[in-house]
C-alpha positions in Angstrom: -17.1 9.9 7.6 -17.5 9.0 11.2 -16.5 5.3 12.4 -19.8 3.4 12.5 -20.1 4.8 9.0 -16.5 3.3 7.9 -18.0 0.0 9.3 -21.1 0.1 7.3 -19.2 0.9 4.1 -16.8 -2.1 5.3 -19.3 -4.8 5.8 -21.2 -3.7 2.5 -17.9 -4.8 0.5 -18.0 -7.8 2.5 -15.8 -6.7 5.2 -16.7 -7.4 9.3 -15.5 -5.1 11.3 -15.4 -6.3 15.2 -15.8 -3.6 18.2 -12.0 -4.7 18.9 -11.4 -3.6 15.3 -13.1 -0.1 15.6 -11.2 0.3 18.8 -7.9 -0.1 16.8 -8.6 2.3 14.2 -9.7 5.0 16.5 -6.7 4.3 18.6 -4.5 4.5 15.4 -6.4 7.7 14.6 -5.2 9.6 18.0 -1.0 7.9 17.2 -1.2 10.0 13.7 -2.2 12.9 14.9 -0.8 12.9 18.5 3.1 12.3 16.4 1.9 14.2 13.7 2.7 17.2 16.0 5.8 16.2 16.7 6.7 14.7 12.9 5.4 15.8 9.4 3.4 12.2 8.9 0.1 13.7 6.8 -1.7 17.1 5.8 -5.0 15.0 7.1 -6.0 15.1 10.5 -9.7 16.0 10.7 -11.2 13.0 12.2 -13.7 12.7 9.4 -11.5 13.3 6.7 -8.5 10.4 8.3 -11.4 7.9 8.2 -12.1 8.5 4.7 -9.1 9.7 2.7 -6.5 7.2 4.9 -8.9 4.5 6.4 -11.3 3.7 4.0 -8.9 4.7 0.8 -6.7 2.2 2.3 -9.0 -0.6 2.5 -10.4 -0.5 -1.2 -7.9 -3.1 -2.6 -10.1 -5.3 -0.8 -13.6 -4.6 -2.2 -11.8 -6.3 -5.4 -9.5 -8.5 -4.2 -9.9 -12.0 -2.3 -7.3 -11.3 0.5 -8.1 -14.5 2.4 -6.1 -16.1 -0.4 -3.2 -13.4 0.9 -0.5 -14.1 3.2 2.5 -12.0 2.5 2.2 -8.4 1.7 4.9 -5.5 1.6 4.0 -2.1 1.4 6.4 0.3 -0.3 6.7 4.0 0.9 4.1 3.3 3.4 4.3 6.9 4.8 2.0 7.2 7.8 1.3 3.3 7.3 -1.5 3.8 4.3 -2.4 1.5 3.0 -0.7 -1.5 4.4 -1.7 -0.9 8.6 -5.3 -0.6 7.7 -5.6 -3.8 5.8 -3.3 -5.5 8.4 -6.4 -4.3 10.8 -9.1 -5.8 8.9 -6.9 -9.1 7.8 -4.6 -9.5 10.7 -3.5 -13.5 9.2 -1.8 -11.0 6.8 2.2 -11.1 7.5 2.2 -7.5 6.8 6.3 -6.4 5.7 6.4 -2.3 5.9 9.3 -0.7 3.5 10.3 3.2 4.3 12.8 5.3 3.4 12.6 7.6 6.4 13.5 5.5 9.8 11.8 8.2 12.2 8.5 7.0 10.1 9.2 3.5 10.9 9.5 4.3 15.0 5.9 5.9 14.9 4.6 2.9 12.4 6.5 0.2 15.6 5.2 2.6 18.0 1.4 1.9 16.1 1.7 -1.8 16.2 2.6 -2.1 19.5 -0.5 -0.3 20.6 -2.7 -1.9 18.7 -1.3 -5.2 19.4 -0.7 -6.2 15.5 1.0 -9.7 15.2 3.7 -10.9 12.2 4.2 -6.7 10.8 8.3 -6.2 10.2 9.7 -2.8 9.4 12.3 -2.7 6.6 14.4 1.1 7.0 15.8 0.6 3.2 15.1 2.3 -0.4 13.1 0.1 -2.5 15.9 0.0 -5.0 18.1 -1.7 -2.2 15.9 -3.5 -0.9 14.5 -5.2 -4.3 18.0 -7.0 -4.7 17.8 -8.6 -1.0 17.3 -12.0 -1.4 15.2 -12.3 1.3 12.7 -9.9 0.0 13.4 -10.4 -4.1 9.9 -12.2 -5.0 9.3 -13.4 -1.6 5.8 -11.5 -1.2 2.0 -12.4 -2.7 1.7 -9.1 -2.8 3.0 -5.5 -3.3 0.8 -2.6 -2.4 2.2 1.3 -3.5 -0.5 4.4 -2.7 0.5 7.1 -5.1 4.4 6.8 -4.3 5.4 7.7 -8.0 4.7 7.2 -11.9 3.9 3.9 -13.0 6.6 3.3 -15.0 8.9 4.4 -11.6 6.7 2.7 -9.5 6.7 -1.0 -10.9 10.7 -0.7 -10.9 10.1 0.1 -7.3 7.6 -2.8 -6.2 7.6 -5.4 -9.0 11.0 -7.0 -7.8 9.5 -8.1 -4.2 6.3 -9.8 -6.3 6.7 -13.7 -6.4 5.9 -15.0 -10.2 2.4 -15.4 -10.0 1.1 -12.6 -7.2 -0.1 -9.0 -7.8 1.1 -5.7 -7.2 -1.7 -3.4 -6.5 -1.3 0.2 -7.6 -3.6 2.8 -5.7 -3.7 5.8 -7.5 -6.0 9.1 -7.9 -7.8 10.4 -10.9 -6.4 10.7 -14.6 -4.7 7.0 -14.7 -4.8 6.2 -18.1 -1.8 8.3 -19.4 0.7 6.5 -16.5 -0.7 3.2 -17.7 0.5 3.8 -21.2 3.6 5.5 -20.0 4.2 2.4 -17.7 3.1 -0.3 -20.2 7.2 -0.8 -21.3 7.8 -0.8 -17.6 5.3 -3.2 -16.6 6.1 -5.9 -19.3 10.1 -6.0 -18.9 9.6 -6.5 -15.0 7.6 -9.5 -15.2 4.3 -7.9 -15.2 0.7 -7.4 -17.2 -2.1 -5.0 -16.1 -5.1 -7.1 -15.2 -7.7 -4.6 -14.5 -7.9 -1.1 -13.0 -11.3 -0.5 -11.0 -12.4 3.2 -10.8 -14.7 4.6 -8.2 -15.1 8.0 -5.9 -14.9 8.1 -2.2 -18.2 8.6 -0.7 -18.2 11.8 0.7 -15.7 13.9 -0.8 -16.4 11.9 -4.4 -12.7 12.6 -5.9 -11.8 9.7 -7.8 -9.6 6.7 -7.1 -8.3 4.2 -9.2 -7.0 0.1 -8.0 -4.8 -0.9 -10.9 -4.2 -4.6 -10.5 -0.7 -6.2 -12.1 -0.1 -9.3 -12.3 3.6 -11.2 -12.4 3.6 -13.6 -15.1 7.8 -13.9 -15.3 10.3 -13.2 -12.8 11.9 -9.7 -12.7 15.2 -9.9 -14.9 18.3 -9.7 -13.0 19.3 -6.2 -13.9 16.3 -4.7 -12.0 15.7 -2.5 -9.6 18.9 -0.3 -10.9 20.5 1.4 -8.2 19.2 4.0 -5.6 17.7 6.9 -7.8 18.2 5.3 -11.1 14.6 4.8 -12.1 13.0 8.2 -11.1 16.0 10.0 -13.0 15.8 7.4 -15.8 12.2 5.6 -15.7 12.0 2.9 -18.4 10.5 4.4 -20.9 
């Protein structure tokens, strides 16, 4: 996938991509893999490949999802910055809060923003478990995006906290999700949540499957969640 035909695919789901806009994916395309010699950041680096596996992956949430009516989004174990830097690209009103365990992560991710001149992203060096009983981030966000970080019924433990009562935490995931949705389902209730909808499609070239599985918070996250540090991958609600 080359980068006029990311745009196209962009602007068919209703998404305008600006020469300004190209610019900074291309130049966030030569940060990965000029520090991914230096730092383990992805397995990915063809050019073709980045555009479609990281760029245009990342983007999906938004072929379903109105994020004009978004303004506060933290993404948990962002990695390399997927999916959370590319949406910040394409919807920079977004006030964009990126959560990683690894700090040296977080200096290439500062390093990326700088660059490209992204406005309103903070970096938050914390696990998710800590993090979800800060105050300041406990249900402060509209959203909470996750790309494949763990099992549903891990993963909602992880994210669900930072969701407000009444905004969504979208789970990207790859093929085969019905089995975590039914292993999550306990999860996903007792945090506050209810799966909406899950949208299924293939990436264009390479036509693996992905999956955007939409939860919505319909109560506040009891008190006793996120457990501490390491508690819910050893334990997962179950």
């Amino acid at each position: 996938m080359d980068a006029q035909m990311f745009r196209q695919l962009a602007s068919d789901h209703g998404i305008s991509l600006s020469e300004e806009q190209l610019s900074q994916f291309h130049r966030y395309y030569e940060l990965l893999v000029e520090w991914n010699e230096k730092m383990n950041l992805t397995g990915i680096t063809e050019q073709g490949q980045v555009y479609e596996k990281h760029f245009y992956d990342s983007i999906t949430p938004a072929f379903y999802h109105d994020f004009s009516a978004i303004q506060t989004v933290i993404d948990v174990g962002s990695g390399a910055g997927f999916p959370g830097v590319p949406l910040k690209i394409c919807f920079p009103h977004l006030k964009l809060t990126i959560l990683d365990s690894l700090n040296k992560r977080l200096v290439f991710l500062q390093e990326v923003t700088k660059e490209l001149g992204l406005q309103n992203v903070s970096f938050l060096h914390s696990r998710a478990e800590d993090a979800g009983r800060d105050v300041k981030y406990r249900e402060a966000f509209d959203m909470a995006t996750a790309r494949a970080v763990a099992r549903m019924n891990v993963l909602s433990e992880l994210c669900m906290p930072f969701v407000k009562q009444g905004g969504v935490f979208l789970v990207m995931k790859g093929q085969n999700v019905e089995e975590e949705l039914a292993e999550g389902k306990k999860a996903i209730k007792v945090l506050g949540g209810k799966t909406e909808k899950v949208e299924t499609f293939q990436l264009p070239e390479e036509q693996s499957e992905r999956n955007v599985i939409s939860i919505r918070k319909q109560q506040k996250t009891p008190g006793t969640y996120p457990r501490k540090a390491g508690t819910p991958a050893k334990k997962p609600i179950v």
